[in-house]
C-alpha positions as CSV (number, residue, x, y, z in Angstrom):
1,X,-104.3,116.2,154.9
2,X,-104.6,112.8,155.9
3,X,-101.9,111.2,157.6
4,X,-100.7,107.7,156.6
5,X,-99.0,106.2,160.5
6,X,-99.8,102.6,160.2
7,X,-100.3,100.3,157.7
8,X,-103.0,98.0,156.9
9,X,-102.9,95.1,159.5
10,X,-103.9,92.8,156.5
11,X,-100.5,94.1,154.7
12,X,-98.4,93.9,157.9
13,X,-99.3,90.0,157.9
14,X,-98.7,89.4,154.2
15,X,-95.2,91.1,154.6
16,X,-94.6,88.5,157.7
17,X,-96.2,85.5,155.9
18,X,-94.4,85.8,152.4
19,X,-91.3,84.5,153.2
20,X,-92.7,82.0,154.9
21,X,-94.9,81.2,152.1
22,X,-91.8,81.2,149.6
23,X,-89.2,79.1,151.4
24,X,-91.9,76.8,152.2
25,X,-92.7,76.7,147.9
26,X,-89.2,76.2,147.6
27,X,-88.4,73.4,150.0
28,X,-91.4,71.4,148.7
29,X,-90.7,71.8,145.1
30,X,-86.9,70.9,145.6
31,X,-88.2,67.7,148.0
32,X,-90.7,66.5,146.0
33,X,-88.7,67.0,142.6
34,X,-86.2,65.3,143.3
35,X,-88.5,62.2,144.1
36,X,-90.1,61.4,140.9
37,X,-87.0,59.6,139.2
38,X,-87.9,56.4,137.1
39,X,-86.4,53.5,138.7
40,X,-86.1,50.3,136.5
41,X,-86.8,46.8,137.7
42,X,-84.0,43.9,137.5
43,X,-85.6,42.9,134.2
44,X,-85.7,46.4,132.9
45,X,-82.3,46.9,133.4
46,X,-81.2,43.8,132.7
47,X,-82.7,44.4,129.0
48,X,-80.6,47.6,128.7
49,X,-77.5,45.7,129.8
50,X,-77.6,42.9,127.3
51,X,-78.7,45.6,124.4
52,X,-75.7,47.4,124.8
53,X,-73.6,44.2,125.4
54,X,-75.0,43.6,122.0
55,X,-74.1,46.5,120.3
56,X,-70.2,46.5,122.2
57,X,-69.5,43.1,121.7
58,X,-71.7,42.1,118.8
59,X,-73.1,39.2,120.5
60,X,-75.1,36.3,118.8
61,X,-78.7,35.3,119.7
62,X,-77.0,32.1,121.0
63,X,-75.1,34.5,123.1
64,X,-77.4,36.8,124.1
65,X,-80.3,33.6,125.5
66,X,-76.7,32.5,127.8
67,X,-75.8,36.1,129.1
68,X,-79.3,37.5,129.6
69,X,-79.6,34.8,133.0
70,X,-76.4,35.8,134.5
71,X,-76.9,39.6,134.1
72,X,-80.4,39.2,135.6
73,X,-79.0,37.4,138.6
74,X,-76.2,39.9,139.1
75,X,-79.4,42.7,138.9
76,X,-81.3,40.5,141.1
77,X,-77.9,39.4,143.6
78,X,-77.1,43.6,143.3
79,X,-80.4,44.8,144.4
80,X,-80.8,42.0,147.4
81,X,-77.2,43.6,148.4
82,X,-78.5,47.0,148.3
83,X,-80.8,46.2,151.0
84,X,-78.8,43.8,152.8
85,X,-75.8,46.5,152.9
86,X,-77.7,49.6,153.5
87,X,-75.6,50.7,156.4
88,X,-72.4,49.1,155.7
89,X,-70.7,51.1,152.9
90,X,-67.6,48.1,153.1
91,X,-70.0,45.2,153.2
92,X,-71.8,46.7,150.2
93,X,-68.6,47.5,148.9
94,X,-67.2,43.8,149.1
95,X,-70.5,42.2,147.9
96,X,-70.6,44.2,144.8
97,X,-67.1,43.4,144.1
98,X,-67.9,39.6,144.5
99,X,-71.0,39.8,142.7
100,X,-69.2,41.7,139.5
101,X,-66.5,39.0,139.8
102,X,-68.7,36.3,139.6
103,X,-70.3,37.8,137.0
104,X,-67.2,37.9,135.0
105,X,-66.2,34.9,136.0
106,X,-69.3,33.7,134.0
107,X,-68.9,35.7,131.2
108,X,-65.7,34.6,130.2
109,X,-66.9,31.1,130.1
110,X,-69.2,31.9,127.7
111,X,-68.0,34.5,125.2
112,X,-64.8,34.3,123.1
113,X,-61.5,36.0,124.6
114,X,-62.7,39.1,122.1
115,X,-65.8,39.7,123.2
116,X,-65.2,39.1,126.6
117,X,-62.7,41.8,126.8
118,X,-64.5,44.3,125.2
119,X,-67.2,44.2,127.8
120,X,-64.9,43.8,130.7
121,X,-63.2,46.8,129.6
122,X,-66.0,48.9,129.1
123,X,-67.1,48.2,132.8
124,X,-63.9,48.8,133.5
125,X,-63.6,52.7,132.4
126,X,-67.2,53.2,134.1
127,X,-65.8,51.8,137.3
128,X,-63.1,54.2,136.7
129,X,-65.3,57.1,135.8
130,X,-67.0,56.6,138.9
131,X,-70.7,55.5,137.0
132,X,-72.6,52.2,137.4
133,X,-72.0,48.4,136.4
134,X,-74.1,48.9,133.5
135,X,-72.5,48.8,130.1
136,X,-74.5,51.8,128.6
């Protein structure tokens, strides 16, 4: 009868190697997965913003040609701030908070007490809920 001491030496290297081999799968698919979100541009999400300003506030084309500016300079102002802020949680903190103000600010010269509120409100209970300035 043949006795069976040792294993292969192949074998003994696979058995090293494949939990190697799987954490290595599993950090690369988590890494890179994570990566391939679709950002927007200013413009892009500018668009969404005054859509669904639209749809909340039932604003007229009138309206829409006079808001679509100021939201894509508070995209624009937000991103530059992003940048400029990017270690200085408070400094990003305050220039968001001026920025949204402004915003506002501008808003409320435009659109009738009604609609005004409506959107201002809406931000609002995102800003509570913890999600971003857009009105979606």
């Amino acid at each position: 009868m043949k006795s069976y001491n040792s294993p292969n030496p192949t074998s003994k290297i696979l058995v090293r190697l494949l939990p190697l081999m799987v954490s290595l799968f599993c950090f690369t698919s988590i890494t890179f997965g994570q990566s391939t979100e679709k950002t927007q541009t200013a413009e892009q999400k500018t668009t969404t913003i005054v859509d669904s300003m639209k749809v909340i506030a039932t604003l007229t084309a009138d309206q829409v040609a006079q808001v679509t500016p100021l939201v894509l300079n508070f995209m624009k102002q937000k991103e530059a701030d992003d940048i400029k802020y990017a270690n200085d949680p408070d400094g990003l903190k305050n220039a968001r908070e001026a920025n949204r103000k402004e915003l506002l600010n501008n808003l409320k010269a435009i659109l009738p007490h009604d609609q005004f509120e409506k959107i201002s409100n809406r931000w609002l209970s995102r800003l509570k809920a913890g999600k971003t300035t857009s009105t979606k």
